[in-house]
N, C-alpha and C positions, 0 to 999 in steps of 0.2 A: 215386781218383787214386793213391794210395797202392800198390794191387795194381796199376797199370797200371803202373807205375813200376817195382816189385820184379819186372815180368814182364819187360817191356820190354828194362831195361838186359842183363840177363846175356843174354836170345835175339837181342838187336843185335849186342853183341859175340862169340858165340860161331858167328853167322853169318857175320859180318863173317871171323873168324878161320879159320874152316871153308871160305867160299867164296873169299876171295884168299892168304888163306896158304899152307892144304893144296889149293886148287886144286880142292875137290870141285863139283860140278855143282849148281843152286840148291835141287835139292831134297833133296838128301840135308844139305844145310847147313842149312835148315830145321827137317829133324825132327832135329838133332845142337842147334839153337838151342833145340828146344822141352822138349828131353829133357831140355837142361842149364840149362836157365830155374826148376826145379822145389827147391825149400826143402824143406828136412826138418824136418816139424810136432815130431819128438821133438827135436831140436835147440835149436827157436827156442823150444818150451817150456821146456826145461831153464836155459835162459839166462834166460828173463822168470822163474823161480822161483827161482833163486842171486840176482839182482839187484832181487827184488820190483817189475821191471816189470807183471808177471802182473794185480795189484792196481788198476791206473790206468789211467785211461780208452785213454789211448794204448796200453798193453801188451793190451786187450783189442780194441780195435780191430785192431791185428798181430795177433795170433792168430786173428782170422776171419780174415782176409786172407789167411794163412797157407794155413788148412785150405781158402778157397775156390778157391784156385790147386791147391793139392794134386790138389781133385776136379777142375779144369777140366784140367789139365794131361796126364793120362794120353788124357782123350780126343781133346787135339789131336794127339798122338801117331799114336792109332788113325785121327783121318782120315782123315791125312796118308799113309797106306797108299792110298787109294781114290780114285779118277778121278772126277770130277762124275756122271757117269751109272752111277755104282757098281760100275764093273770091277775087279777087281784092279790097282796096279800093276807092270810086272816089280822084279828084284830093285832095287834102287835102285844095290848097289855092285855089280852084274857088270857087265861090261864088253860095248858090242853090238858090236864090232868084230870083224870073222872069222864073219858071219853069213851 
């Protein structure tokens, strides 16, 4: 629940901002939500060790959570390049107008 949570909110809001704010198209607001949904493991360690969260159940619990977003997050990235039936797809920010 926890990682679902820590993923969720920043890829909501940074699509949310990506697709009505800057006006970008739904997928390129997607991998901009997925890219910027991701925690820095030397970070969230750094802070559970000045603060001796590190030590307690909860500060270890974060810390997998942590590292298992880390790994899952680069791959949604890389899907998010590829069409169901495994095509490439064009660039996401050129523009097809004047084709």
């Amino acid at each position: 629940m926890l990682g679902a949570i820590g993923f969720a909110a920043p890829f909501g809001l940074v699509l949310a901002v990506a697709r009505f704010l800057f006006r970008w198209d739904l997928h390129a607001a997607q991998i901009a939500g997925i890219a910027l949904s991701t925690t820095s493991v030397a970070v969230v360690y750094a802070v559970m060790v000045e603060t001796g969260l590190n030590e307690t159940p909860l500060g270890k619990m974060t810390l997998v959570v942590v590292v298992i977003l880390t790994a899952i997050i680069p791959t949604l990235v890389a899907q998010s390049f590829f069409e169901p039936k495994g095509k490439e797809r064009e660039a996401i920010f050129v523009s097809k107008e004047g084709e």
